[in-house]
GUPA-383828 format. One record per residue: residue in one letter; y, x, z of N, C-alpha, C in turn. Coordinates in steps of 0.05 Angstrom, whole numbers, plus 5000, padded with zeros to 4 digits. Layout:
N
aYXZYXZYXZ
...
//
This chain:
468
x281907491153282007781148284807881154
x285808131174287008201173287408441162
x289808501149290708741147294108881147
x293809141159296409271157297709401133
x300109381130301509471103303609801115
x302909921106305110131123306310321101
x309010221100311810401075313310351079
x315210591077318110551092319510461068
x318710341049320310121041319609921045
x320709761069321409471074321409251049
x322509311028321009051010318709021008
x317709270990315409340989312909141006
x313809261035312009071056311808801055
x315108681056315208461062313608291031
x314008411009312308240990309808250988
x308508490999306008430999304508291024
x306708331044305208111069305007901046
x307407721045308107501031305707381010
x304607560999302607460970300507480979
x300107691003297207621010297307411038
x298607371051298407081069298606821060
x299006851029298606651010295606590990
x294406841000292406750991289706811019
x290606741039289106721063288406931069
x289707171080290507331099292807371121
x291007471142293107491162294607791156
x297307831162298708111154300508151180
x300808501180302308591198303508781179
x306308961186307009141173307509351187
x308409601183308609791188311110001167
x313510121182315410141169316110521174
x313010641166312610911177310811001200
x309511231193308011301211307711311230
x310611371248310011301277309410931287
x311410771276310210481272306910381272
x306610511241303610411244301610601270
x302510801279300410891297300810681323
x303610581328303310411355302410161339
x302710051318300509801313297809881321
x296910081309294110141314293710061341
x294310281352294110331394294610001403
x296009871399296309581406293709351403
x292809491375291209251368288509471381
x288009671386285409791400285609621422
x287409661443288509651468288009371470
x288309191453287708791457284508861455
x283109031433280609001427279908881407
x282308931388282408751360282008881344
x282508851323282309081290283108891281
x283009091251284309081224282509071207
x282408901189279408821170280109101151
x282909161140283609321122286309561125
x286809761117289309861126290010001092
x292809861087293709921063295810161060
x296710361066298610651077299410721051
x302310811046303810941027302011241033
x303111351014302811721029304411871033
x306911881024309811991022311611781048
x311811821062313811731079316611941100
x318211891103320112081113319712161148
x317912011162316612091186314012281187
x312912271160310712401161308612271129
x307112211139304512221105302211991112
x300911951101298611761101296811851107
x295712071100293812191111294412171142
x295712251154296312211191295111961194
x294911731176295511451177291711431181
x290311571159288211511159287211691185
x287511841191286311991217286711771240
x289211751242289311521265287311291263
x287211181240285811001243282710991241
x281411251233278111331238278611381263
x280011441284280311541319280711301324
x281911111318282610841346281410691333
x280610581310278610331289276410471274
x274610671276273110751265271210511248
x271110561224270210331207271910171194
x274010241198276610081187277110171162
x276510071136277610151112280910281103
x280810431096283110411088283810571061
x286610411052287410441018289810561016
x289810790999292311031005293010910968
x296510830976297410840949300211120947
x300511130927302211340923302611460911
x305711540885306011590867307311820860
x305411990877305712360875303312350882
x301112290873298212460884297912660866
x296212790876294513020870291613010871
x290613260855286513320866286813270897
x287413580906287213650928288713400950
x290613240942291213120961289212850959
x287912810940285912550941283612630953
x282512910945280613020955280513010985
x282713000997283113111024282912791046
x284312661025284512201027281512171037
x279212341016277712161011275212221042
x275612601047274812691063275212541087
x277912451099278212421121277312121123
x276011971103276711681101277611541083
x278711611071280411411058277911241030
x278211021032276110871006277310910985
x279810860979281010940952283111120940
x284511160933287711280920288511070891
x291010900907291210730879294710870870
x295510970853297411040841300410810837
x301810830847304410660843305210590824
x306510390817306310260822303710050814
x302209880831300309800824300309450831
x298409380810299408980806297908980834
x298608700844298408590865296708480867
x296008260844293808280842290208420843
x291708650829289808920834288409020860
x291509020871291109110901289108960916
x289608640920288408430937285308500932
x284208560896281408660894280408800909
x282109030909281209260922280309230949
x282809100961283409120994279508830993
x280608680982277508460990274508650980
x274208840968272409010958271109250981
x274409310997273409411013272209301039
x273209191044273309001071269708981070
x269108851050265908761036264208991039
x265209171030263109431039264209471065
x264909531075265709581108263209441118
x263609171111261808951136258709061120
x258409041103255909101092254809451101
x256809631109256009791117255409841146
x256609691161257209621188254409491194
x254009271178250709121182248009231175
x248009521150247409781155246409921176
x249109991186248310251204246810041228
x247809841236246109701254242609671253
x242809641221239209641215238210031221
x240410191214239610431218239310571247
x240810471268239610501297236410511294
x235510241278232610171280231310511276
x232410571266230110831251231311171274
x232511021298232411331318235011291316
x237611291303240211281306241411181329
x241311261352241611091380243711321396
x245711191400247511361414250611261421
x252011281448254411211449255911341449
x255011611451256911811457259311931433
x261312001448263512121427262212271406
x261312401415259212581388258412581371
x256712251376254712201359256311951347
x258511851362259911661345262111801318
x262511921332263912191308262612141279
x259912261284258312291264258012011252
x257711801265256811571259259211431230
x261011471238263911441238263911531205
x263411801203263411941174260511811158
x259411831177256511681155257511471139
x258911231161259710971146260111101130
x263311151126264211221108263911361083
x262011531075260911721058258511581039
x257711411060255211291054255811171023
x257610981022258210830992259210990970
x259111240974260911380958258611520944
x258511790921257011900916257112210914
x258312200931259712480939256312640964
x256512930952254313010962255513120989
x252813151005253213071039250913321044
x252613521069251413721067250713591111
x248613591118247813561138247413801162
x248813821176247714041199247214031226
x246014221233245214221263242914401269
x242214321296240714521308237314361292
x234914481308232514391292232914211317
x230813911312230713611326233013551335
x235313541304237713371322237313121302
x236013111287234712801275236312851247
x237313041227238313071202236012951184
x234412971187232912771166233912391173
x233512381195235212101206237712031190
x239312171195242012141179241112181154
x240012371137239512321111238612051099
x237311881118234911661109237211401111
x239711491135241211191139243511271112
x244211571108246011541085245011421060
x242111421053242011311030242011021031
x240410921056239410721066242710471058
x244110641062247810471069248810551042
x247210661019248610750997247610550970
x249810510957249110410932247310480925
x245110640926242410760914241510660932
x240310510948239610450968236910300957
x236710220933234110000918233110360905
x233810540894233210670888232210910903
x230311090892228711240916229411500926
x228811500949230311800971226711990961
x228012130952226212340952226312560966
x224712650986224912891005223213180995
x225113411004222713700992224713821008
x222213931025223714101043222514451027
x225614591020225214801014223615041028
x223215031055221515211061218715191073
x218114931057215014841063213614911035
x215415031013213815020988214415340983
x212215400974212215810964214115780936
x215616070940218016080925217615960897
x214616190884214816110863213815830859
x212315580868212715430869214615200865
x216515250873218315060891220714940862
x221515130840223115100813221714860800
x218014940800216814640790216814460796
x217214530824217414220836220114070838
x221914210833224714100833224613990805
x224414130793225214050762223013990735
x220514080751218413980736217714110714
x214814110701214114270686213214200663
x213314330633211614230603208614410610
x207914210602204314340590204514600584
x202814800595202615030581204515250595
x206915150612209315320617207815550636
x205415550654205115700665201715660666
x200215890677197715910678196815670693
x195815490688194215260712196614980699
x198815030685199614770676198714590654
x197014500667195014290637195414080635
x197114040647198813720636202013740645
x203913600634206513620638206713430666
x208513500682210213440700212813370705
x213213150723216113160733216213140753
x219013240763219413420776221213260808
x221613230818223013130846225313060839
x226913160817229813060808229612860786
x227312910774227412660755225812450768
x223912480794222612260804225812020822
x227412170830229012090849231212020826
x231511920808232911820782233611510785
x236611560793237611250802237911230830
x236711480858236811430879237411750885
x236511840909237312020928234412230927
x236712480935234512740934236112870958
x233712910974234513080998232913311000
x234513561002233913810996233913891032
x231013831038232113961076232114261077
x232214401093231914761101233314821074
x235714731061236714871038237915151038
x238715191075238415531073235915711068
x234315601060231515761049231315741022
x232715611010232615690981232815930969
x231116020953231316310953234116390926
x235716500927237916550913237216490882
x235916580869235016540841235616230833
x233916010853234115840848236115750849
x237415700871240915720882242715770864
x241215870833243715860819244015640797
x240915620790239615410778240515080787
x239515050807241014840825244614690822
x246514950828248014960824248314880792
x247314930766247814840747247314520742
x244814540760243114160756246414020764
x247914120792249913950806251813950787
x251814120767254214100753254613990728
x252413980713251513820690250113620697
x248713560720247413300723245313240696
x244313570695241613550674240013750689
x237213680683234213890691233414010661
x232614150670230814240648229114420655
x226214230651223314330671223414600658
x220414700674220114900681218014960647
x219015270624217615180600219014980575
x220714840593222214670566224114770560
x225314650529227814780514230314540524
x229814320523231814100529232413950552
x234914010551236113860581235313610585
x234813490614234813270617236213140626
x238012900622240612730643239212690654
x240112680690238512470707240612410720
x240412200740242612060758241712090782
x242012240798242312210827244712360852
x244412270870246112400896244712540915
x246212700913244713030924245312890962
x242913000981243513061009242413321013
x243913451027242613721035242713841066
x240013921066240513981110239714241109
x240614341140240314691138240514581172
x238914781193239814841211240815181220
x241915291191243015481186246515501188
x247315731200251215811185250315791164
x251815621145251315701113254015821108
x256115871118258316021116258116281122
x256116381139255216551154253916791134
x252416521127249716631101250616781082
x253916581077254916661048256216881042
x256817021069258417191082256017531077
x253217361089252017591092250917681054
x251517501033250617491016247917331010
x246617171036244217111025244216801020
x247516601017246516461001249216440988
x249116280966251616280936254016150952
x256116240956259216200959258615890945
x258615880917259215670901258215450899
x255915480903253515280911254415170938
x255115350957255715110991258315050985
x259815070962263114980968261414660957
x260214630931259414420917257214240935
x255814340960254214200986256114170998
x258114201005259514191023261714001017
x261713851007264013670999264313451028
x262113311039263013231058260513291083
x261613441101260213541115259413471149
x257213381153256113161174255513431192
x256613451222255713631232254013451265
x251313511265249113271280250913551306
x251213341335251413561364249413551372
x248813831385245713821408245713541419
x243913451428243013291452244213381480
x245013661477245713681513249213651506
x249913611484252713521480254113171477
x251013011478250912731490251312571510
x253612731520253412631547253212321547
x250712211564250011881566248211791544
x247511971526246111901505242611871513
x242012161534239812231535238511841545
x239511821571238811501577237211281560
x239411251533239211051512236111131493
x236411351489234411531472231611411490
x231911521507229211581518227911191530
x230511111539230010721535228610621501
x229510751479229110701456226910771448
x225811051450222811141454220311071467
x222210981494219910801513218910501499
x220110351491220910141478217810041458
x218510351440215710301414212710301434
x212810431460210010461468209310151485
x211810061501211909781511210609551506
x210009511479208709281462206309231488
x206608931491204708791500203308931533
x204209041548203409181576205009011586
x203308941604204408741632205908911656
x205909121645207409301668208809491659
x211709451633212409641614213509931637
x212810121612214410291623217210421627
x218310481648220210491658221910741673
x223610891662224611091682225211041700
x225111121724226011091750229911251749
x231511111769233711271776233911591780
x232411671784231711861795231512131768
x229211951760227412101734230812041707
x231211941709233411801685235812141694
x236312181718238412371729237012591722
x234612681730233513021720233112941686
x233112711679232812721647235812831626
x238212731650240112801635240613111644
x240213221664240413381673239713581657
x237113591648235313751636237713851599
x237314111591238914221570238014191542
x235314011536233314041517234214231499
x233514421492233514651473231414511451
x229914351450229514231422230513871417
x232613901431233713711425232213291415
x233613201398232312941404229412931407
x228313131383225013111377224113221403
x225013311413223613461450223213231464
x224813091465225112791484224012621472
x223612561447221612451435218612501438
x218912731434215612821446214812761470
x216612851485216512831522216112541524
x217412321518216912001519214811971507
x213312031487209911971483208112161493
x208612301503206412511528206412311550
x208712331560208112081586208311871578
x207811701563207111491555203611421547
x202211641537200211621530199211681568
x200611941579198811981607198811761627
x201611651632202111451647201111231640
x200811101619200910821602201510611612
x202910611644204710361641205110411680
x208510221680209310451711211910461706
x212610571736215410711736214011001737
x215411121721216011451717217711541731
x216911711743217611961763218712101761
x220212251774221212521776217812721776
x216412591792214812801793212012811775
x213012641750211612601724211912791704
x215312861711215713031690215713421691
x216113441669215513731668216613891682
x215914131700216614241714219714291705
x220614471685223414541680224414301674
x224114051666225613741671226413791696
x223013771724224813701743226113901760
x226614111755228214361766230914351754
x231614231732234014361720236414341741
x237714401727240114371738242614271719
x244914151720246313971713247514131687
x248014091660249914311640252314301650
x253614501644256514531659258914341637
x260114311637262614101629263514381595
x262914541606263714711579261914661553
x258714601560257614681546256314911550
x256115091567254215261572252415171593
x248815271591247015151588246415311619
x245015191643244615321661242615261663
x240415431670237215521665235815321691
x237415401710234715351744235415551762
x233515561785234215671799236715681813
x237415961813239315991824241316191813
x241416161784242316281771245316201760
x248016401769249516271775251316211739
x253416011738254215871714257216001714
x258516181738261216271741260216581749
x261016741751261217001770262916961791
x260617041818261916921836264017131846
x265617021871267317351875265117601889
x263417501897260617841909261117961887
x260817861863259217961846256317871844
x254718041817251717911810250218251803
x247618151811245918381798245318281775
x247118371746246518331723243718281709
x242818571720239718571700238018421711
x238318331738237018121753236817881745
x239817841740239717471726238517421705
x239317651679238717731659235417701660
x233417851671231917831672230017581695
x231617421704230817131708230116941694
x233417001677233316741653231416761630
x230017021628228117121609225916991613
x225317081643223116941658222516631656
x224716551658224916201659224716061638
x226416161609224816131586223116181576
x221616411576219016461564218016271580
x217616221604216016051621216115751602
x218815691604219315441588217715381556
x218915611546217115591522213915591514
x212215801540209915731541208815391554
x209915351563208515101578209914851552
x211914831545212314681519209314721492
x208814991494208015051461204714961467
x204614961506201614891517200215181522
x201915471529199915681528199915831504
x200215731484199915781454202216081452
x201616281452203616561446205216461425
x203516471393204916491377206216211370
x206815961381208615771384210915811398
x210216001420211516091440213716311426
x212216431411214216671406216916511389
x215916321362217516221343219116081354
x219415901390221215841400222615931411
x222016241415223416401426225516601413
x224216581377225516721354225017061369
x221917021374220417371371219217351359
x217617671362215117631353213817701365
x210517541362207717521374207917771392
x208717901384207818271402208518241417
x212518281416212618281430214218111454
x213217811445212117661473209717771491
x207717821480205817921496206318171512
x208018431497209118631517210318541540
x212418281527213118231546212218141574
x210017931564208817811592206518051611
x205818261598204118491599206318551627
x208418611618210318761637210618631656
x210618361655211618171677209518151692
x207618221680205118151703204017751687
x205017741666203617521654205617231670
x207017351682209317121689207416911716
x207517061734205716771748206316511748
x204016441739204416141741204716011720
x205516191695205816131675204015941656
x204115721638202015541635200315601617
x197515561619195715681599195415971593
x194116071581193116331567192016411543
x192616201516191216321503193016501495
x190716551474191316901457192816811427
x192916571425192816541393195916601385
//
């Protein structure tokens, strides 16, 4: 096991190399921040690591915190232990955010330390052997992006600090909710899911917190409630920007007393669990407009997982859709297979519903094809039309619709009214024809999509017709 020692006091170092290479560790030191960042870069650059990284926080080049950022960017997964005898809330708070496993206060026995540092190391690998079982469940990705995220999961995962999840809809936040518990000390204990805007308002208080006999018309036997079922494990609150405010404040008390008290009862209940919460909402946005509690997302928000589109994967789409193909494979003498071709319009393509789109799309042609190379000319028309996303991040439709202004100039309302064309198009032939699927991907309404296609002349070519 290796690990780095980094304080610009030189004894300091040299005795704790000394006591722990005596009890079978390998040690390096570090005599200030700029130091330990070229250890780091050195040992990336061989392809090595550090089982552990031990950082003062007060140094005269700079702070520990720098220490831990460097080392989630060049060793992601690398533990590390901030000692230091000026901490603070806010400065542990900030340790724990970026990484850091502990804050041990100065001076501290040596003994002590060696626990610690062997404590962490142990969850590292155990979380590390984790996230590996959690690929299994959709977690598949190389990209900077998604390693980012990957990166904070470890880390968060052992802790019991609540985890506020975001992103667009099908970037897989239920996924990440299932590997954070999955990698968490609660992990024998149960993940309970309730998605807030699958349950009617007044509903939804009982089911969080559960109800006594009698508390309301139709309650003829007592209940419990999703927070006391998930007692000892995990509660994941998905669409928690749909919580309707009332509750939102209620909630906010459960997080703060870590008691329920059903729906009709006089007495609090303790319960034990770790909050996850997902939104494909601004909840800053929200809090701004008034429609959700300031106080409540400071207390979701403690460590905050933000999932990137799929068209911000660059090299991901590949792996995904190899991974998807994979489950339908079993036992065909002729598995199925993207072609070069089909693999290039796949990355090409901008999915606007992100992983679950490509998910879908891999068992549509999987069930049509059932075994083969796949085509370019298998896939869906806007697959194979797209055109490449631009390096910014802005999303280019088809056609011939340009991604710069060129020097001519453009007929505005023209493009404008292309790209209209090309999505509604897109969204009908996704939803199968279906209007009102069509509209909710479009974030209209039913009407007026239909004015719209009325005007267009119904969009030729457009797929299907119903009315529904």
């Amino acid at each position: 096991m290796r690990v780095l020692f980094v304080d610009d006091e030189r004894d300091l170092v040299s005795s704790l190399s000394r006591y722990f290479r005596l009890h079978g560790f390998e040690t390096s030191g570090a005599f200030g921040v700029a130091e330990a960042v070229e250890r780091l870069e050195e040992v990336r650059s061989a392809s090595k690591r550090f089982d552990a990284v031990v950082t003062d926080l007060r140094m005269p080049d700079g702070d520990g915190l720098t220490v831990v950022r460097e080392v989630r960017r060049l060793l992601p997964g690398t533990p590390v232990l901030v000692m230091t005898a000026f901490g603070s809330v806010a400065t542990s708070v900030e340790a724990m955010r970026l990484g850091a496993v502990t804050m041990l206060e100065k001076p501290v026995p040596v003994d002590q330390l060696e626990r610690e540092v062997r404590n962490a190391i142990a969850d590292a690998r155990e979380v590390e052997g984790g996230l590996l079982a959690a690929g299994g469940a959709g977690l598949v990705g190389t990209s900077r992006a998604i390693r980012d995220v990957f990166d904070t999961l470890v880390r968060v995962a052992p802790s019991n600090s609540s985890v506020l999840i975001q992103g667009e809809s099908g970037t897989g936040k239920e996924l990440v909710a299932q590997a954070v518990h999955r990698l968490s000390r609660r992990a024998l204990g149960p993940l309970v899911a309730v998605n807030c805007a699958a349950i009617p308002e007044q509903l939804l208080e009982s089911e969080l917190f559960g109800h006594v006999k009698g508390a309301f018309t139709g309650a003829s036997q007592t209940r419990q409630g999703r927070f006391r079922l998930a007692d000892g494990g995990t509660v994941f609150l998905d669409e928690i920007g749909e919580m309707p405010l009332a509750l939102q404040g209620k909630l906010l008390r459960v997080l703060q007393e870590r008691a329920i008290e059903p729906v009709g009862g006089s007495k609090p209940e303790s319960v034990d669990f770790r909050l996850i919460a997902a939104t494909n909402k601004d909840l800053e946005a929200q809090v701004a407009k008034g429609a959700f509690r300031g106080d409540l997302f400071y207390r979701l928000n403690v460590v905050p997982l933000v999932l990137p589109p799929l068209r911000e994967r660059r090299g991901d789409v590949s792996l995904l859709a190899a991974h998807f193909l994979a489950r339908h494979n079993s036992g065909k003498e002729r598995p199925l297979r993207f072609s070069p071709a089909a693999v290039e319009a796949l990355e090409r393509h901008a999915w606007p519903g992100n992983v679950r789109e490509l998910e879908n799309l891999v068992e549509r042609l999987a069930v049509l094809k059932g075994e083969g190379d796949l085509e370019v000319a298998d896939l869906p028309g806007p697959i194979r039309n797209a055109r490449a996303v631009p390096a910014g991040g802005a999303v280019a439709i088809g056609g011939e619709i340009p991604t710069a202004l060129p020097p001519e100039g453009v007929d505005l309302y023209k493009v404008l009214a292309d790209i209209e064309d090309r999505l509604i198009h897109e969204a009908l032939e996704r939803s199968g024809g279906n209007k009102n699927q069509a509209a909710k991907i479009l974030g209209l309404n039913r009407t007026t999509l239909v004015e719209k296609l009325r005007k267009k002349g119904a969009l030729k070519g457009s797929p299907g017709s119903s009315e529904n």
